[in-house]
PQR file of N, CA, C, O and H, with PARSE charges and radii, in Angstrom:
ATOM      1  N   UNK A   1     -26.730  15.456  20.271 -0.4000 1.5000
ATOM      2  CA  UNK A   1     -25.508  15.002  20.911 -0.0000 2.0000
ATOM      3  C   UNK A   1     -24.529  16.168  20.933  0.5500 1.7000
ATOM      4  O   UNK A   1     -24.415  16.880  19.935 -0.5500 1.4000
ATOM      5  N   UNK A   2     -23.674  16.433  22.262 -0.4000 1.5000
ATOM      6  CA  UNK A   2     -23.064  17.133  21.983 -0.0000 2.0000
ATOM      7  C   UNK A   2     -22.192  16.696  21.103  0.5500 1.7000
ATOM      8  O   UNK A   2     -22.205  15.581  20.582 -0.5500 1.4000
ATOM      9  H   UNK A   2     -23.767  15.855  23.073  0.4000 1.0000
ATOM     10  N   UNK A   3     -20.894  18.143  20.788 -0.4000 1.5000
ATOM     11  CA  UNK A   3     -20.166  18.111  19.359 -0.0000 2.0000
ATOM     12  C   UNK A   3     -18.873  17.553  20.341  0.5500 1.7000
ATOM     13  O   UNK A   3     -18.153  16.734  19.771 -0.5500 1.4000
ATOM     14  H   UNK A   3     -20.884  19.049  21.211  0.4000 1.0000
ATOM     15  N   UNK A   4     -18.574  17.829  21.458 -0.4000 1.5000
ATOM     16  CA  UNK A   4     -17.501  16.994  22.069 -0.0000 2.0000
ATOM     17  C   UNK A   4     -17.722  15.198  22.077  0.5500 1.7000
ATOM     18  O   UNK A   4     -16.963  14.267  21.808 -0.5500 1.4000
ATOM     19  H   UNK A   4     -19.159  18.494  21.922  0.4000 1.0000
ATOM     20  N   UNK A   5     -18.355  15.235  22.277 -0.4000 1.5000
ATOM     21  CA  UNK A   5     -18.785  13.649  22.438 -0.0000 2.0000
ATOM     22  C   UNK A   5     -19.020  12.806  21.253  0.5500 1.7000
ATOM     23  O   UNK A   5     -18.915  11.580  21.207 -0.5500 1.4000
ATOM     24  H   UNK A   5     -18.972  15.991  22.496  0.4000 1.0000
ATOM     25  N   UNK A   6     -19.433  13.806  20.061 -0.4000 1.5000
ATOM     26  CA  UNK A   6     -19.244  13.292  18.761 -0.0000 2.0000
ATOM     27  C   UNK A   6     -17.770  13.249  18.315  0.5500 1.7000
ATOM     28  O   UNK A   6     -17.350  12.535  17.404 -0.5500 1.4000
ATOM     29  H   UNK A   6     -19.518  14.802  20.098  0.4000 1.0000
ATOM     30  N   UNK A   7     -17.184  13.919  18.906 -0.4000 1.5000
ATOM     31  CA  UNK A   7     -16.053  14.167  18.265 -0.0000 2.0000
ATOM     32  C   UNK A   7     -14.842  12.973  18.898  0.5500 1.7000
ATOM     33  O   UNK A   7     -13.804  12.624  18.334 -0.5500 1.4000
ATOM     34  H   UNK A   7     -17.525  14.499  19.646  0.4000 1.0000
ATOM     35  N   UNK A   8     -15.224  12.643  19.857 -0.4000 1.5000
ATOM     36  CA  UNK A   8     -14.718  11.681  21.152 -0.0000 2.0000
ATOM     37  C   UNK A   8     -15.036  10.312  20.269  0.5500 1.7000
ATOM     38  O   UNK A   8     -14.110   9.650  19.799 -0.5500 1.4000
ATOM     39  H   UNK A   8     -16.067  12.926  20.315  0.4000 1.0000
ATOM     40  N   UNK A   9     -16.676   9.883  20.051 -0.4000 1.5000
ATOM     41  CA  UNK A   9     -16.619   8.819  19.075 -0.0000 2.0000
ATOM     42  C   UNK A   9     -15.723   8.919  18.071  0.5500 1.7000
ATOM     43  O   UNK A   9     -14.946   7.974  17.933 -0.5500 1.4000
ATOM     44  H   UNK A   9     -17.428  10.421  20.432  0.4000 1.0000
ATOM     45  N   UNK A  10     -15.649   9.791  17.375 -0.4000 1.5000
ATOM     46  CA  UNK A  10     -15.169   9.357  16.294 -0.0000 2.0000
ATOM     47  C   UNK A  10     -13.526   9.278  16.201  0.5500 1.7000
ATOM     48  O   UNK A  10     -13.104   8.737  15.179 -0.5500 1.4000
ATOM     49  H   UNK A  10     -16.280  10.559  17.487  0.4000 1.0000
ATOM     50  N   UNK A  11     -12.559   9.748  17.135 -0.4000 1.5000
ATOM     51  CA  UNK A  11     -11.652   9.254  17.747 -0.0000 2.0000
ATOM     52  C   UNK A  11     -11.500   7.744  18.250  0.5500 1.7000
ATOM     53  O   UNK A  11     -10.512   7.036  18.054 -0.5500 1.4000
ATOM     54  H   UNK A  11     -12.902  10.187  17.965  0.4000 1.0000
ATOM     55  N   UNK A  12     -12.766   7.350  18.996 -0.4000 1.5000
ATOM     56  CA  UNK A  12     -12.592   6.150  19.363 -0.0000 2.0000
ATOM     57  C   UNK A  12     -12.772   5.179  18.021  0.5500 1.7000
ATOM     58  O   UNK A  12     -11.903   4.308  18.005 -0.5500 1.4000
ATOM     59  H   UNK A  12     -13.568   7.925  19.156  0.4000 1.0000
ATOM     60  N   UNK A  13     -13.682   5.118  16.903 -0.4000 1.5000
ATOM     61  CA  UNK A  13     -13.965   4.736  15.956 -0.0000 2.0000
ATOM     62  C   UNK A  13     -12.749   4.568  15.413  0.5500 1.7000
ATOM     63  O   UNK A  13     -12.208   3.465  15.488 -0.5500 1.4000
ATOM     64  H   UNK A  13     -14.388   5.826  16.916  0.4000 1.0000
ATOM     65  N   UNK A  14     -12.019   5.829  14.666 -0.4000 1.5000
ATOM     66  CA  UNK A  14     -10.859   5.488  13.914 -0.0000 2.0000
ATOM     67  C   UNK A  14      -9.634   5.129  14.884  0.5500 1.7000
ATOM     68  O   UNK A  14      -8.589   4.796  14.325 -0.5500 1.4000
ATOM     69  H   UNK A  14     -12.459   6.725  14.605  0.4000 1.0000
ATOM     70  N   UNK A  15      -9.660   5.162  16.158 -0.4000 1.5000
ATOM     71  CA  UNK A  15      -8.808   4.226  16.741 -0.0000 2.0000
ATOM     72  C   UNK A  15      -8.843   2.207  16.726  0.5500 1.7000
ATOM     73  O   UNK A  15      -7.868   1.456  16.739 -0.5500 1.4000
ATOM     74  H   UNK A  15     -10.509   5.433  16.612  0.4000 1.0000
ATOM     75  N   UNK A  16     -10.028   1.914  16.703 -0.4000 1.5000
ATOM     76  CA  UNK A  16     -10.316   1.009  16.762 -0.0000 2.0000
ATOM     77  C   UNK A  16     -10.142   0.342  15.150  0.5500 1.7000
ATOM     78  O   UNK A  16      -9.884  -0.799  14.767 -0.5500 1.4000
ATOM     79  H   UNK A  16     -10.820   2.525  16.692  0.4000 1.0000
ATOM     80  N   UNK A  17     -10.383   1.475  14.508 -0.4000 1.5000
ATOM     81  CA  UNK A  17      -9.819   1.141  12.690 -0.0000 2.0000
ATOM     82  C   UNK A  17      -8.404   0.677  12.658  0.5500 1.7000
ATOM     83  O   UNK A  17      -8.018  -0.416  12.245 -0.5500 1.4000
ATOM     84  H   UNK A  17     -10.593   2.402  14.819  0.4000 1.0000
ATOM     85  N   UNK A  18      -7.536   1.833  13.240 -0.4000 1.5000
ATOM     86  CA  UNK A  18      -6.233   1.455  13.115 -0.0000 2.0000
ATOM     87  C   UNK A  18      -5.605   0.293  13.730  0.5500 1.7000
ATOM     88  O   UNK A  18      -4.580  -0.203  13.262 -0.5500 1.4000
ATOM     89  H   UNK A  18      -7.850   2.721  13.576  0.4000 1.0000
ATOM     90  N   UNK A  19      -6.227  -0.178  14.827 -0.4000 1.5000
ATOM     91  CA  UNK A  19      -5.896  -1.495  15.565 -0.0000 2.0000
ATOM     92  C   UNK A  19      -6.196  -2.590  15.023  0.5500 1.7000
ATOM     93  O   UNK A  19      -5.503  -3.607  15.008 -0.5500 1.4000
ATOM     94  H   UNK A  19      -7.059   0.225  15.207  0.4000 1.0000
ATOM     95  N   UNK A  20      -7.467  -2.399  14.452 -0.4000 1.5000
ATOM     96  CA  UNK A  20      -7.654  -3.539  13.571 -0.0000 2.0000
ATOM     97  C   UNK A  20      -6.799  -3.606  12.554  0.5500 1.7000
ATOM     98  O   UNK A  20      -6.271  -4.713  12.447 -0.5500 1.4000
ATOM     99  H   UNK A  20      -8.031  -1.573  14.464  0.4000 1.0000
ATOM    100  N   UNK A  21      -6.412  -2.645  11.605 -0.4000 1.5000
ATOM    101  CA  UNK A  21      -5.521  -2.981  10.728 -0.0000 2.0000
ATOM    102  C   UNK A  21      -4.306  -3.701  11.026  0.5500 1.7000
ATOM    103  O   UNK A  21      -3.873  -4.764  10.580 -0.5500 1.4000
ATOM    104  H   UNK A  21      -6.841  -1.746  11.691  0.4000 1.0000
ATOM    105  N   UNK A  22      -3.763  -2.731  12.046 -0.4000 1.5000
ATOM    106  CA  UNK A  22      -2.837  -3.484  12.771 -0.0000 2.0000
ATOM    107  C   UNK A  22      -2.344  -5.093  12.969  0.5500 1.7000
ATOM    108  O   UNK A  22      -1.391  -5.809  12.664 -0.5500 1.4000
ATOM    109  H   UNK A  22      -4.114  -1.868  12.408  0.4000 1.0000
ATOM    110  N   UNK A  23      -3.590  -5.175  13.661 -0.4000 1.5000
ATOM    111  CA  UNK A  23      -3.806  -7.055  13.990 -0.0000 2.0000
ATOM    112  C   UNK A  23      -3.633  -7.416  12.817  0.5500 1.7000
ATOM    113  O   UNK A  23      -2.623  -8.106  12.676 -0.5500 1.4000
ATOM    114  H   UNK A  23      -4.365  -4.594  13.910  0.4000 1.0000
ATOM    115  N   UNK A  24      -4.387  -7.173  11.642 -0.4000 1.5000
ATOM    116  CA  UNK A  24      -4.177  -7.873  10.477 -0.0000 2.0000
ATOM    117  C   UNK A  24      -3.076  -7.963   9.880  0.5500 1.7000
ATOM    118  O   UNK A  24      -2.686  -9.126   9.775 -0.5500 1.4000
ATOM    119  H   UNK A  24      -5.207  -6.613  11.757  0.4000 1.0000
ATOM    120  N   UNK A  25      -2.194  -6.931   9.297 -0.4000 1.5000
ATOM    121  CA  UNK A  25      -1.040  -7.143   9.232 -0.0000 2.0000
ATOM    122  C   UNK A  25      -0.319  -7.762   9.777  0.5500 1.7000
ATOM    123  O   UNK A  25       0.185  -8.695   9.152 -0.5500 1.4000
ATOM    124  H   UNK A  25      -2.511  -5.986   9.382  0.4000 1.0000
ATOM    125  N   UNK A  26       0.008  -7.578  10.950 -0.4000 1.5000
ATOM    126  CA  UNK A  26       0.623  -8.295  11.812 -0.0000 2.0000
ATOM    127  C   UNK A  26       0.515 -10.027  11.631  0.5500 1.7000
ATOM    128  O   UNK A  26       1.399 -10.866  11.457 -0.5500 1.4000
ATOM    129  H   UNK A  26      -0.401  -6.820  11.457  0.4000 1.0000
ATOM    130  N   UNK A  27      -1.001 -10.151  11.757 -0.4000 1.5000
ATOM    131  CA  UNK A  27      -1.482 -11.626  11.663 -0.0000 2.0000
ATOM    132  C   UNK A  27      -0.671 -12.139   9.904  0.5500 1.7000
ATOM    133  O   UNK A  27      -0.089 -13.224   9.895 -0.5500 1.4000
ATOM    134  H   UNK A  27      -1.719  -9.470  11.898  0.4000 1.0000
ATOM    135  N   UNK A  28      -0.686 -11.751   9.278 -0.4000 1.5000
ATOM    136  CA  UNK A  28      -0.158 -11.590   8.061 -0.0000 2.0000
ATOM    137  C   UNK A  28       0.706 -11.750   7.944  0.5500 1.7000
ATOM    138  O   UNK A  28       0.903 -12.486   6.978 -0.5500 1.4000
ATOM    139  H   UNK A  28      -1.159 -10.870   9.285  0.4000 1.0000
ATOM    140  N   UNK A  29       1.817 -11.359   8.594 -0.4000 1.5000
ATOM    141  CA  UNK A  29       3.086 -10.963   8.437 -0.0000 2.0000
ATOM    142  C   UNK A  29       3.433 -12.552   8.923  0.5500 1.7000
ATOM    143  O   UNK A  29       3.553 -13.502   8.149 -0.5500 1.4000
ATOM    144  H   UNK A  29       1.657 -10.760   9.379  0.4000 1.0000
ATOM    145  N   UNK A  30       3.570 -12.602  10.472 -0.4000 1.5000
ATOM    146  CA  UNK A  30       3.786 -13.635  11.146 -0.0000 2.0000
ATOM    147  C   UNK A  30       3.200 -15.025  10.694  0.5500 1.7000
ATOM    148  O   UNK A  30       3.648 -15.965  11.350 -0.5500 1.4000
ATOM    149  H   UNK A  30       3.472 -11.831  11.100  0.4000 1.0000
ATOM    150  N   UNK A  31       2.205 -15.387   9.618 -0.4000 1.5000
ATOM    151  CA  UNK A  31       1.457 -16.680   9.059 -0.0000 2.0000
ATOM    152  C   UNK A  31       0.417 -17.201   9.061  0.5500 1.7000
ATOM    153  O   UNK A  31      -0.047 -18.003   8.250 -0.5500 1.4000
ATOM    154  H   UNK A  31       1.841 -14.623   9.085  0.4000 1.0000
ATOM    155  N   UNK A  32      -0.278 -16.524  10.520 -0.4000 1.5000
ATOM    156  CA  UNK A  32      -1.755 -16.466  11.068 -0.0000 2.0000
ATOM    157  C   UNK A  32      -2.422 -16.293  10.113  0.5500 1.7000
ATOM    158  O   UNK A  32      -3.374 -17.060   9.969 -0.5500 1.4000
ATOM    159  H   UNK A  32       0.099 -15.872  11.179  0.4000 1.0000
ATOM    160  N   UNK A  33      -2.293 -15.698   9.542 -0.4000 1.5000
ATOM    161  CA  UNK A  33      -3.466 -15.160   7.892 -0.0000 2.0000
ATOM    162  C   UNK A  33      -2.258 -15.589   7.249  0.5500 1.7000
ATOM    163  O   UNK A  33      -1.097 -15.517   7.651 -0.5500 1.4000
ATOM    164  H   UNK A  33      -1.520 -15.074   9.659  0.4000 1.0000
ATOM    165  N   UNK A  34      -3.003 -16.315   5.554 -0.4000 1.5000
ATOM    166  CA  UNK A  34      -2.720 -16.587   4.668 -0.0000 2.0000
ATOM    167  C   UNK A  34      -2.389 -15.532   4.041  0.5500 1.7000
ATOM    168  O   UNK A  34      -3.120 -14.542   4.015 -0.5500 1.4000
ATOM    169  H   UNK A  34      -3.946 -16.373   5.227  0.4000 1.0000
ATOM    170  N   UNK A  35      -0.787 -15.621   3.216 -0.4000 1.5000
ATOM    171  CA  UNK A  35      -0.538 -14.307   2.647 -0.0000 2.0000
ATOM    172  C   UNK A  35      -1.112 -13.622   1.311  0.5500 1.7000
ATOM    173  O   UNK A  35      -0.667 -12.555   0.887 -0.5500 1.4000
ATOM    174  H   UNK A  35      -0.194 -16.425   3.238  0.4000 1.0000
ATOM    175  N   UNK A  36      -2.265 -14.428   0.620 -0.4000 1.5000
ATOM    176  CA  UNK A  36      -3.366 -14.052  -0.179 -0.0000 2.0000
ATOM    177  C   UNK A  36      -4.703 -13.880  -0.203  0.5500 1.7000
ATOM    178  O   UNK A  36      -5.605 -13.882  -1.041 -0.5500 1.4000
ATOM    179  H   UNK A  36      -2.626 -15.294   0.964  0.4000 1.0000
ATOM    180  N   UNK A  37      -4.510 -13.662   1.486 -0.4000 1.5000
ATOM    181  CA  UNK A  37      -5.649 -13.490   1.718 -0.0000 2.0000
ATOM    182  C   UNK A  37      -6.077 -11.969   1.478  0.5500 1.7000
ATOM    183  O   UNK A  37      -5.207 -11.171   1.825 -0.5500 1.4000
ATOM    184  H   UNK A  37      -3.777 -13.660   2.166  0.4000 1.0000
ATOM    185  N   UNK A  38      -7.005 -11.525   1.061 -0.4000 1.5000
ATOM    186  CA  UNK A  38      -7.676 -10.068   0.799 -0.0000 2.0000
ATOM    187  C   UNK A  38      -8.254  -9.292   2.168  0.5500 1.7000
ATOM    188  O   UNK A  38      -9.426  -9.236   2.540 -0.5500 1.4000
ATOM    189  H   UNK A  38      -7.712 -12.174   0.779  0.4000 1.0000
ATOM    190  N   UNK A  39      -7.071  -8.713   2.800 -0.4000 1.5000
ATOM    191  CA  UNK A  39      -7.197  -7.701   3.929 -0.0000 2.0000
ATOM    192  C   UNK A  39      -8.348  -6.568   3.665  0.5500 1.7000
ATOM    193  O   UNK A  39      -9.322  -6.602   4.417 -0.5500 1.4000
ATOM    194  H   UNK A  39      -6.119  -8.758   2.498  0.4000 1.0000
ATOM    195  N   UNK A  40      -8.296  -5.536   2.612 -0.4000 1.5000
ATOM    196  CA  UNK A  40      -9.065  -4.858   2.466 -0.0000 2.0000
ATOM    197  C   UNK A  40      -9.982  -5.043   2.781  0.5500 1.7000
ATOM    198  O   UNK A  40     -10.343  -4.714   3.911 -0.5500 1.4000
ATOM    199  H   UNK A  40      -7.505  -5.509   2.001  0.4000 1.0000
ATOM    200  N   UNK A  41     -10.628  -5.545   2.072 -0.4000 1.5000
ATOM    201  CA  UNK A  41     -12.466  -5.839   2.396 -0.0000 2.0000
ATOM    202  C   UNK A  41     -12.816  -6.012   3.621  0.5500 1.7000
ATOM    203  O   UNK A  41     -13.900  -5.582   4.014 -0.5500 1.4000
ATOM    204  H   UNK A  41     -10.335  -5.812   1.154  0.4000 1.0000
ATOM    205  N   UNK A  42     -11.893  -6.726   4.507 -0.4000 1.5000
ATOM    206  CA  UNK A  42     -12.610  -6.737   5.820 -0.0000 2.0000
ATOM    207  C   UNK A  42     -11.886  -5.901   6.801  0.5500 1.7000
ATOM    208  O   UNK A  42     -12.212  -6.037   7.981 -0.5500 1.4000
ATOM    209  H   UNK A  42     -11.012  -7.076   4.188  0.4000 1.0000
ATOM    210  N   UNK A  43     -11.043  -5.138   6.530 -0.4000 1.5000
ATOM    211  CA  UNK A  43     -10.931  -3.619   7.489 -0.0000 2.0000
ATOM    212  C   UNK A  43     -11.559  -2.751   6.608  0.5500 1.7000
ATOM    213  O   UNK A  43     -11.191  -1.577   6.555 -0.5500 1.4000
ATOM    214  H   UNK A  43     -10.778  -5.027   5.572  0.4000 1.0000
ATOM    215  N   UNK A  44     -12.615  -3.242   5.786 -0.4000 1.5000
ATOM    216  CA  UNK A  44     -13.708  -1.691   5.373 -0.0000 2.0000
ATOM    217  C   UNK A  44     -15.192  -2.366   5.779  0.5500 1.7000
ATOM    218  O   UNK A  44     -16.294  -1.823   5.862 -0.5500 1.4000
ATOM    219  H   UNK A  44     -12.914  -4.195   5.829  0.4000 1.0000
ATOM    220  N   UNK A  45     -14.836  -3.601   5.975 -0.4000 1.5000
ATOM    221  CA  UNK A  45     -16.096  -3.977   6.260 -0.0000 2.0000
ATOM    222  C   UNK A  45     -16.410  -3.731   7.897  0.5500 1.7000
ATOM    223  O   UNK A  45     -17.519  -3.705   8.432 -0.5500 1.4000
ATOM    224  H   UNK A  45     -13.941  -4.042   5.907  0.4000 1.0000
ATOM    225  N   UNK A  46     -15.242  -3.578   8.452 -0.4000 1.5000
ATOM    226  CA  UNK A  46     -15.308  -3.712  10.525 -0.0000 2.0000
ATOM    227  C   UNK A  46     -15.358  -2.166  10.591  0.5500 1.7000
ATOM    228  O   UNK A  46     -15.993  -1.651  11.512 -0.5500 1.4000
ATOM    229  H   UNK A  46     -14.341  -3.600   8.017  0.4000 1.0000
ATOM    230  N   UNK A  47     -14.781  -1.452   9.747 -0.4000 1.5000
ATOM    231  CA  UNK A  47     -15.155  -0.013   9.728 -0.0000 2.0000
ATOM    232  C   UNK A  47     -16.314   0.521   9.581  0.5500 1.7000
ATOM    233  O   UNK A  47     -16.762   1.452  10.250 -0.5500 1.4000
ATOM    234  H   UNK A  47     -14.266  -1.871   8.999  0.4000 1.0000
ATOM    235  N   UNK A  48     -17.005  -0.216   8.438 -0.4000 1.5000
ATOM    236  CA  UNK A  48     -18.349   0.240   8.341 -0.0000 2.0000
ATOM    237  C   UNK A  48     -19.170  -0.053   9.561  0.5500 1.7000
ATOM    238  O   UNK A  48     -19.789   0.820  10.169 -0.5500 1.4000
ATOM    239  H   UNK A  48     -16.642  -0.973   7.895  0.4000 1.0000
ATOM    240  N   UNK A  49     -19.145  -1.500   9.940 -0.4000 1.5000
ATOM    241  CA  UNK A  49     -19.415  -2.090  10.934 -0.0000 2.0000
ATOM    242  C   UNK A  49     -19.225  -0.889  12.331  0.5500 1.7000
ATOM    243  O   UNK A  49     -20.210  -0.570  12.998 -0.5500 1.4000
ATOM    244  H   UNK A  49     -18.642  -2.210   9.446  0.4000 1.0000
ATOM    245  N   UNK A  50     -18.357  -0.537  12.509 -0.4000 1.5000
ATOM    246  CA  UNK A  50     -17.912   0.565  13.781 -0.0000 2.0000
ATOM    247  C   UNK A  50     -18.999   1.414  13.010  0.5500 1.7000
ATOM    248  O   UNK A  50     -20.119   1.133  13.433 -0.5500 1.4000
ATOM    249  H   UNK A  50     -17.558  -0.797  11.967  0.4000 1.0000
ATOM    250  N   UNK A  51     -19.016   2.372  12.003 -0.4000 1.5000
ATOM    251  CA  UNK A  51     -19.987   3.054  12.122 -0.0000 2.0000
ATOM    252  C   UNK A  51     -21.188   3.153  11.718  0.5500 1.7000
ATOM    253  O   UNK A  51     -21.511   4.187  11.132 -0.5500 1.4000
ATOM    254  H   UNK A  51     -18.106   2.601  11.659  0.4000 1.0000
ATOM    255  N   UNK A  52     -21.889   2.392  11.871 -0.4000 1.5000
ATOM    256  CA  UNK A  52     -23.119   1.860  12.237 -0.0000 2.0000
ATOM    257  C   UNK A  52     -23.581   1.408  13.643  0.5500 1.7000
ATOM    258  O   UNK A  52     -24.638   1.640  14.231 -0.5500 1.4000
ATOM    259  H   UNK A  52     -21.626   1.552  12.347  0.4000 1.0000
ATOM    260  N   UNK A  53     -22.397   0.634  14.050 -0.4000 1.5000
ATOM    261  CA  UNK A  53     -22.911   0.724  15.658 -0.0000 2.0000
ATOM    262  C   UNK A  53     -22.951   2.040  16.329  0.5500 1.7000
ATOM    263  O   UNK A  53     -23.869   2.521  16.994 -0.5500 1.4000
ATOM    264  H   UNK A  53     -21.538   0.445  13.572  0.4000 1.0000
ATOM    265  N   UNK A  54     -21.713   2.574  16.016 -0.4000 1.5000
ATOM    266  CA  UNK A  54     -21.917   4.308  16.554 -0.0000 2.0000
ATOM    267  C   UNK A  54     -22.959   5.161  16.563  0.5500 1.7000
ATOM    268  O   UNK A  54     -23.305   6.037  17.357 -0.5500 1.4000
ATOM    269  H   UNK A  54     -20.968   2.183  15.476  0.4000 1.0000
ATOM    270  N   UNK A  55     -23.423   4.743  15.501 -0.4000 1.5000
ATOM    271  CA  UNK A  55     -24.359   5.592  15.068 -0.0000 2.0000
ATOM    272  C   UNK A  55     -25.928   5.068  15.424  0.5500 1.7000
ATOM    273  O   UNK A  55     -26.882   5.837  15.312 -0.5500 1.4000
ATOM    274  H   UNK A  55     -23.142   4.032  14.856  0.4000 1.0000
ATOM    275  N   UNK A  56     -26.082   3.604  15.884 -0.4000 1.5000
ATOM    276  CA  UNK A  56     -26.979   3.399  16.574 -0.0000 2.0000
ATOM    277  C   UNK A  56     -27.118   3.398  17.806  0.5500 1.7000
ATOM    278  O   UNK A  56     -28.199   3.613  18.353 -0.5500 1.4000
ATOM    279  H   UNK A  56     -25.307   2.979  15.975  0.4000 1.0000
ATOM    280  N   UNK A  57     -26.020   3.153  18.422 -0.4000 1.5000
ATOM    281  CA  UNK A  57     -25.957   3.491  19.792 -0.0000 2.0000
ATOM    282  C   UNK A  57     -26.283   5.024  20.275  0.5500 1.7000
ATOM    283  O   UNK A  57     -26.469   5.365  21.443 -0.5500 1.4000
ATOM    284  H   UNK A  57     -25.141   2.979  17.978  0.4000 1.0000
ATOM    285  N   UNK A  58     -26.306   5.751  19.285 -0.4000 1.5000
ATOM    286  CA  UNK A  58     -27.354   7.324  19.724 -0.0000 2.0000
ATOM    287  C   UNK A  58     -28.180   7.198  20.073  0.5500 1.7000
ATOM    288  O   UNK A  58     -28.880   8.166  20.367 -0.5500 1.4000
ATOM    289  H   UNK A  58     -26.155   5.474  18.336  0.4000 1.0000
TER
END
């Protein structure tokens, strides 16, 4: 693969990280999510998730 195009994923990857976090907070903030609910785990879990698809989609 080229190194531009790797480099392009992985821009898109940690963009898609930060949005998700985003939503969550947000969802959080506003009541949508319960405010004990445990955010972490699942913006490391949709992250991992992103890269693994990335990385199969090669």
């Amino acid at each position: 693969m080229p190194k531009k195009l790797m480099a392009h994923s992985t821009k898109i990857t940690f963009g898609i990280f930060v949005i998700i976090l985003g939503v969550l907070m947000y969802a959080r903030q506003v009541g949508i999510i319960a405010p004990d609910f445990p955010i972490w785990p699942v913006v490391l879990i949709s992250f991992g998730v992103f890269l693994v698809a990335g990385e199969m989609s090669k």
